[in-house]
N, C-alpha and C positions, 0 to 999 in steps of 0.2 A: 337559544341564541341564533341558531342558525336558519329555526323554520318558521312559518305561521300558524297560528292556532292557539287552541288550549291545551290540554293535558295531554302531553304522547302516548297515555294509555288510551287515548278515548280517539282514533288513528279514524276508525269508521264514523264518526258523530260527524253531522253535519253539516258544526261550524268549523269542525277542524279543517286546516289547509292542509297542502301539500307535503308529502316528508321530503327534506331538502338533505342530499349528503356532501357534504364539503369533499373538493377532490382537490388533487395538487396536479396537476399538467406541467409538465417541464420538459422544456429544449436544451439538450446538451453541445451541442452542435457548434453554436456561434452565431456570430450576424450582427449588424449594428440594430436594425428595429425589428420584432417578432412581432407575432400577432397569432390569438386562437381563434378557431372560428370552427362552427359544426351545425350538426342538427339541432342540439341544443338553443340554438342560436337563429333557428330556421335559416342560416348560412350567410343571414345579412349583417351580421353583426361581429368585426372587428374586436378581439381583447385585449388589449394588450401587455404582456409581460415584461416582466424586470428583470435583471439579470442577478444573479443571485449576490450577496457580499462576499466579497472575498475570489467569487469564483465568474469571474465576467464574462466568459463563454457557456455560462449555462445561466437559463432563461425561463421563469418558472410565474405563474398564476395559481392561482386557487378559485374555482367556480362552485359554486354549489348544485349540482344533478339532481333531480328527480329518480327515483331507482326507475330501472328501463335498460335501454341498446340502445347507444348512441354511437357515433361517427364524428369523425373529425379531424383537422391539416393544419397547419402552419403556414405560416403568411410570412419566407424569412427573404427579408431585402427586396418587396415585390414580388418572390416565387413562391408557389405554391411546393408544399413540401410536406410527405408523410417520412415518419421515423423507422427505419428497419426494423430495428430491433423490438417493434411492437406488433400486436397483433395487426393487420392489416387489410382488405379487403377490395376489390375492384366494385364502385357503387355508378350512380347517377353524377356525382362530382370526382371522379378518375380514382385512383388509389387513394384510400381512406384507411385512418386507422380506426381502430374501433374496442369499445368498452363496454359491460354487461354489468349493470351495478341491482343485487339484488338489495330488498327494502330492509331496511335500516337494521332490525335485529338479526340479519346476516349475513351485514356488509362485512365484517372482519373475518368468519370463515370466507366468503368468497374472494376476497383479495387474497387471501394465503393458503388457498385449498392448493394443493398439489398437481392436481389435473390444471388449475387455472394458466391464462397463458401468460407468459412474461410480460410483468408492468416495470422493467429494470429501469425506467426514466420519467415512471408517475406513480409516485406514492403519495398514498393519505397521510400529512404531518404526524409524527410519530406524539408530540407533546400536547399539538392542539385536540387530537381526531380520535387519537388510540389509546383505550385503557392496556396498559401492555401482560396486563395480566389476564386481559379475556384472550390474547393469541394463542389458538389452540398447538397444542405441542407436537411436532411431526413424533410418527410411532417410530420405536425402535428397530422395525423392520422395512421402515421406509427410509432410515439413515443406512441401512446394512443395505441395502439395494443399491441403494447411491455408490456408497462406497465400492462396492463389490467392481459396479459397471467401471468407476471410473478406474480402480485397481486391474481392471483386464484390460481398456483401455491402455496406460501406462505398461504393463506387463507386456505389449505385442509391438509396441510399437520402441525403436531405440534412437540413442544418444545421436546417432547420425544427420535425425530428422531437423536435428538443431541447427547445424552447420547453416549458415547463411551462403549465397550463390559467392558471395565477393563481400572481402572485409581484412582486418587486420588484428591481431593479437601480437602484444605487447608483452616483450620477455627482460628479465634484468639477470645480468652475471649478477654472482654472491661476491665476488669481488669489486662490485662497484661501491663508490663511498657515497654513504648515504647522504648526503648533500644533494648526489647527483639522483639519486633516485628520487627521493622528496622533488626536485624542480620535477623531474621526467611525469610523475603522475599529476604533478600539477596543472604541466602543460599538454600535455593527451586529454585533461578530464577524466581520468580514469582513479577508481578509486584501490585498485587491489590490481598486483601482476607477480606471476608465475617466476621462479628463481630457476636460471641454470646455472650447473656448477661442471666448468671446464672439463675439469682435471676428470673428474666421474665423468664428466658427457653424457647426462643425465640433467633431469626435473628432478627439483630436492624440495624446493616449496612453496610458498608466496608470500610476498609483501604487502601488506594493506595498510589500509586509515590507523586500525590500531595500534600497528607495532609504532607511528610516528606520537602516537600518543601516548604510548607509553614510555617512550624517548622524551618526552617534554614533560610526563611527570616524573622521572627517573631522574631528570635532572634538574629539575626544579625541589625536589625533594633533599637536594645535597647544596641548596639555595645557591648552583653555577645557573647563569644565564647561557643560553644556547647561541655558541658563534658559530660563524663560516669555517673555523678551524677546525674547533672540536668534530662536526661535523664532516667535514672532509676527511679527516683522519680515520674515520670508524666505520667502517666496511657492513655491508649487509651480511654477511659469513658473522663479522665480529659481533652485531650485535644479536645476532639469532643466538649465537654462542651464550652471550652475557642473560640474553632472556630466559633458555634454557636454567642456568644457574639459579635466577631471581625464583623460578617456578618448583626448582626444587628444595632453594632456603623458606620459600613459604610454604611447602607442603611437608617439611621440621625431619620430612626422614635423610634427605639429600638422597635416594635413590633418584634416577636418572630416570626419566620416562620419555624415550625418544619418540617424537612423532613424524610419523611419515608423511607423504605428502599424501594428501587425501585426492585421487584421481579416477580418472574413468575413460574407458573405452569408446569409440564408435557405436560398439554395436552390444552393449550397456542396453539394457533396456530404461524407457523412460524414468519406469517406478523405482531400481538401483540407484539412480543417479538422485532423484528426490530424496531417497533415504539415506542416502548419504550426507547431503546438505543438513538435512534436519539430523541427522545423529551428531554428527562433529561439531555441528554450530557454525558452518561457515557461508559466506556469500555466495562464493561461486566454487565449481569443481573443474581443473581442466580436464576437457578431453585430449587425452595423450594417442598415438598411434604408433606402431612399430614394426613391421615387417618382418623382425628377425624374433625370435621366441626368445631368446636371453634380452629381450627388451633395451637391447642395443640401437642408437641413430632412432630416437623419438623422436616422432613429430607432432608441434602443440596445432591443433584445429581448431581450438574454439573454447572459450571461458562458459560452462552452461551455469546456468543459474536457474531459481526458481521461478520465476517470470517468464522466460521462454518455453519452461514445461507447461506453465498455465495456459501460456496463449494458446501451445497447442490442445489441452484440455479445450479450451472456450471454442476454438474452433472448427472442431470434432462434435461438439455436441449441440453448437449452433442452433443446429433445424433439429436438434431433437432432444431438445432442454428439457421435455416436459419425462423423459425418461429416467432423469432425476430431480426424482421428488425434492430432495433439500436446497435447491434452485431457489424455487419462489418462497423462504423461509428469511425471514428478518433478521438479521443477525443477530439483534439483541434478543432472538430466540434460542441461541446457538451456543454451545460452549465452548467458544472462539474468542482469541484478542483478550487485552488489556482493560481495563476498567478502571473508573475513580469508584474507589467505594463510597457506597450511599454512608453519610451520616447517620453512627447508631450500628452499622453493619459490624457482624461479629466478624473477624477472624479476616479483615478485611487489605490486603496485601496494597501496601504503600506504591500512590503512582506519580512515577519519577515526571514532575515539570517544574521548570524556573521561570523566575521574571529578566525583563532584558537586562538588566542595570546584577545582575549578576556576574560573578567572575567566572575569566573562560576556564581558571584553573576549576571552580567546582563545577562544570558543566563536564570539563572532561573526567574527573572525580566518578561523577555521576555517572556516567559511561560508562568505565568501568566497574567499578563496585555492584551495581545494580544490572550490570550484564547485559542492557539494550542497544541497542543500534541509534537510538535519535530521542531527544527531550524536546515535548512542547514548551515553545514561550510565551508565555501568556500574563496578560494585564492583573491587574487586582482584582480584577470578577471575572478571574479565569479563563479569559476568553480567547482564542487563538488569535496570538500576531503573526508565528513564524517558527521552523525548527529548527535545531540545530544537531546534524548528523556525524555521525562519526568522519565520512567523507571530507565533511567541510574544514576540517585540520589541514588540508591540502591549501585551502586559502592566504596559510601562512608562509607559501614560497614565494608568494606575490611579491614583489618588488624585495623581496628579502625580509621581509615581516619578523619574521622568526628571534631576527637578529636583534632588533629592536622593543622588543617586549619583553612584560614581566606579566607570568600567567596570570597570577593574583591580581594583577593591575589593571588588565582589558577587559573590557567587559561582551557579553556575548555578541551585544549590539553591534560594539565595534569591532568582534569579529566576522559575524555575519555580513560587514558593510565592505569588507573586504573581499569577499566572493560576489559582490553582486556589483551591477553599473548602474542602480540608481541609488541615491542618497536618502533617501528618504526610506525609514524603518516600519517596515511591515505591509511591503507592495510587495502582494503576491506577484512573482516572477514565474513561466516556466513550470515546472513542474516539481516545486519546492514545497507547498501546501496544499498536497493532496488530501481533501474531504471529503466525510460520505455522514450519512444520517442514522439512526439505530434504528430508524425503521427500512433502510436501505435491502432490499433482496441479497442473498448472497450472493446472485448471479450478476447483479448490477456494481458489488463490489470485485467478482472475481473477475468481470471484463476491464475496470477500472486497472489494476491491480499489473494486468497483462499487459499492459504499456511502458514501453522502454523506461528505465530511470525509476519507475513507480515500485518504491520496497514497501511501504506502509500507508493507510490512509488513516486520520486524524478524525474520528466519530466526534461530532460536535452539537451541541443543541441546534435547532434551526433559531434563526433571528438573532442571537445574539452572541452563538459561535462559542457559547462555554464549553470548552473539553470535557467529554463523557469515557473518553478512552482511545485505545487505538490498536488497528486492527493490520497483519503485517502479511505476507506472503508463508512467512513458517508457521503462521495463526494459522493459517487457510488450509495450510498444507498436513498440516498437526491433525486437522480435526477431517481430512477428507481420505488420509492414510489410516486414520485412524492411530495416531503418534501422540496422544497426547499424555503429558507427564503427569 
């Protein structure tokens, strides 16, 4: 299909032409018009690319190469422009990036040999190009090398390095009623904040997306519709109490199992505070600080999460990616993330997505029971439109929303339409429908991944966007701690 000739065995005869390898080029960048242009091309020749669906600031072609060393730049909005994050090189046409494609029967080790240099923004189509079963497997001592470096990495370096120069952390009494709290993270955009409790003068917990969602099926389960009253009435102290309860009627001993607030120090080192996150199950940890050793007059510094420990991984090993090997590894080579089982797959662990026209009561059903953080929504040939996250329960303070609805009744669509300012269902916004490829490097997801706001990306076929799975920051962090269940 993609070369000339006759028979690919017969590569030296004649009549055969050229071996031709399909490559994928992509601009992640932005720009209204792109353009490729290289050796390839002897420099005169203009490509132009599309901007991907779904993701309008990245900007991709597929050319077919001749195996060789090629060179090559970007043409964005009139400027000439090479990519960082690729290999690169000062030639005859100024800074060029540059690629080494060896001939056809070992293009796939060469794209994923471990010494090669990061392709995080050009990959060969994973459905079109790659048999995913010829990807050769990284050895067990090149995942332990990884691990190790980035495990003493994390180990020397601490919770301090989080701290931003200038910012604000968002605290709530246990005595405020939960009316107020629900508007307060509505209107911050914040999706979880830290509980103090006066009388102790003390950090006792946090509030999050879930506890409001499990207040809305808590009461929707006893068929009350949720008012401004009831709401007002019921204190953040009251309901942590009442939760407590619910957790110990469902665990049938009624022992009491208090938990503490799960926190961390300044000078925490990075890896304590990751293991933390990933052991208890939560978003974020505050860093607490104290002067005095009876842990008297705390003061809150900073909500760390796992996202800001990656950026600093990503940016730490930047210029020296190739010292870990499981870098240039494809994720769908990796025992990482969520998956749609293949039809026919034995023993295949059910993957939570809905359609829009679903109720927000079983979406948040879903949530809970199945213990994720966000459900793909997706069409009838599976195809990603849009998610919906635990956070987005906050939506419902909007204009008083709350007060007005019946869970069973709304549909996700029209919850969703209520956090967003365009009308129209399934325009990617912001950073709501974060994507990546299964052939995607893992270093091209973990730069992804290190961006504010970014808790998961949504692995999707290429061209028609059907959900393959999805892959999250505690994925990432599971399998490079070596944490996995």
């Amino acid at each position: 299909m993609f070369r000339s000739g006759a028979d690919p065995g017969h590569e030296n005869s004649a009549v055969s032409g050229p071996v031709l390898i399909p490559w994928r080029f992509v601009w992640p960048y932005g720009g209204r018009r792109v353009f490729l242009s290289g050796s390839f091309t002897r420099w005169s020749e203009h490509i132009p690319m599309s901007p991907m669906e779904g993701c309008p600031t990245v900007f991709q072609v597929i050319y077919s190469l001749t195996p060789g060393y090629h060179q090559f730049k970007f043409f964005v909005d009139g400027e000439w422009r090479h990519d960082e994050h690729q290999q690169f090189v000062t030639g005859n046409y100024g800074v060029v990036n540059t690629i080494f494609l060896a001939r056809e029967l070992d293009v796939i080790p060469a794209i994923y040999s471990p010494e090669a240099p990061s392709r995080s923004n050009m990959d060969v189509d994973g459905d079109l190009f790659l048999r995913l079963e010829s990807i050769p497997r990284i050895s067990e001592a090149d995942i332990e090398i990884s691990r190790h470096r980035i495990s003493v990495f994390l180990s020397s370096h601490t919770a301090y390095e989080l701290l931003p120069e200038s910012g604000k952390v968002i605290a709530l009494d246990v005595n405020l009623p939960v009316k107020q709290a629900f508007h307060i993270l509505y209107e911050q955009g914040i999706p979880v904040a830290p509980l103090w409790d006066f009388c102790k003068a003390q950090f006792v917990g946090v509030l999050s997306a879930l506890d409001f969602i499990l207040i809305l099926r808590e009461l929707g389960n006893h068929g009350s519709n949720l008012t401004e009253e009831e709401l007002e009435t019921h204190t953040i102290s009251a309901w942590k109490e009442g939760k407590s309860h619910l957790n110990r009627q469902s665990d049938g001993s009624g022992r009491s199992y208090p938990r503490h607030l799960i926190h961390a120090g300044p000078y925490d080192s990075l890896k304590d505070v990751a293991v933390r996150i990933l052991q208890n199950k939560v978003a974020t940890v505050p860093i607490i600080h104290s002067f005095s050793q009876d842990g008297s007059f705390p003061q809150l510094l900073h909500l760390a999460s796992l996202a800001g420990i990656l950026k600093c991984i990503c940016r730490h090993f930047r210029h020296s990616s190739s010292s870990l090997p499981i870098l240039q590894q494809p994720i769908c080579s990796l025992p990482m993330g969520s998956w749609v089982p293949k039809i026919g797959e034995a023993n295949g662990q059910p993957f939570a997505m809905l359609r829009p026209n679903a109720s927000l009561s079983a979406a948040l059903s879903l949530l809970v029971q199945a213990d994720v953080s966000s459900i793909p929504i997706v069409d009838d040939n599976d195809s990603l439109l849009d998610i919906y996250c635990r956070s987005d329960i906050t939506a419902l303070a909007k204009d008083r929303a709350y007060a007005q609805i019946h869970l069973d009744e709304m549909s996700i669509h029209q919850a969703l339409q209520l956090g967003q300012d365009v009308s129209s269902y399934g325009f990617f916004s912001g950073q709501r429908c974060q994507m990546c490829l299964r052939s995607d490097s893992l270093h091209k997801v973990m730069e992804r991944l290190a961006n504010p706001g970014v808790r998961r990306l949504v692995i999707v076929e290429a061209g028609s966007k059907r959900v393959e799975g999805v892959v999250s920051l505690s994925d990432v962090f599971g399998f490079l701690l070596g944490q996995l269940e």
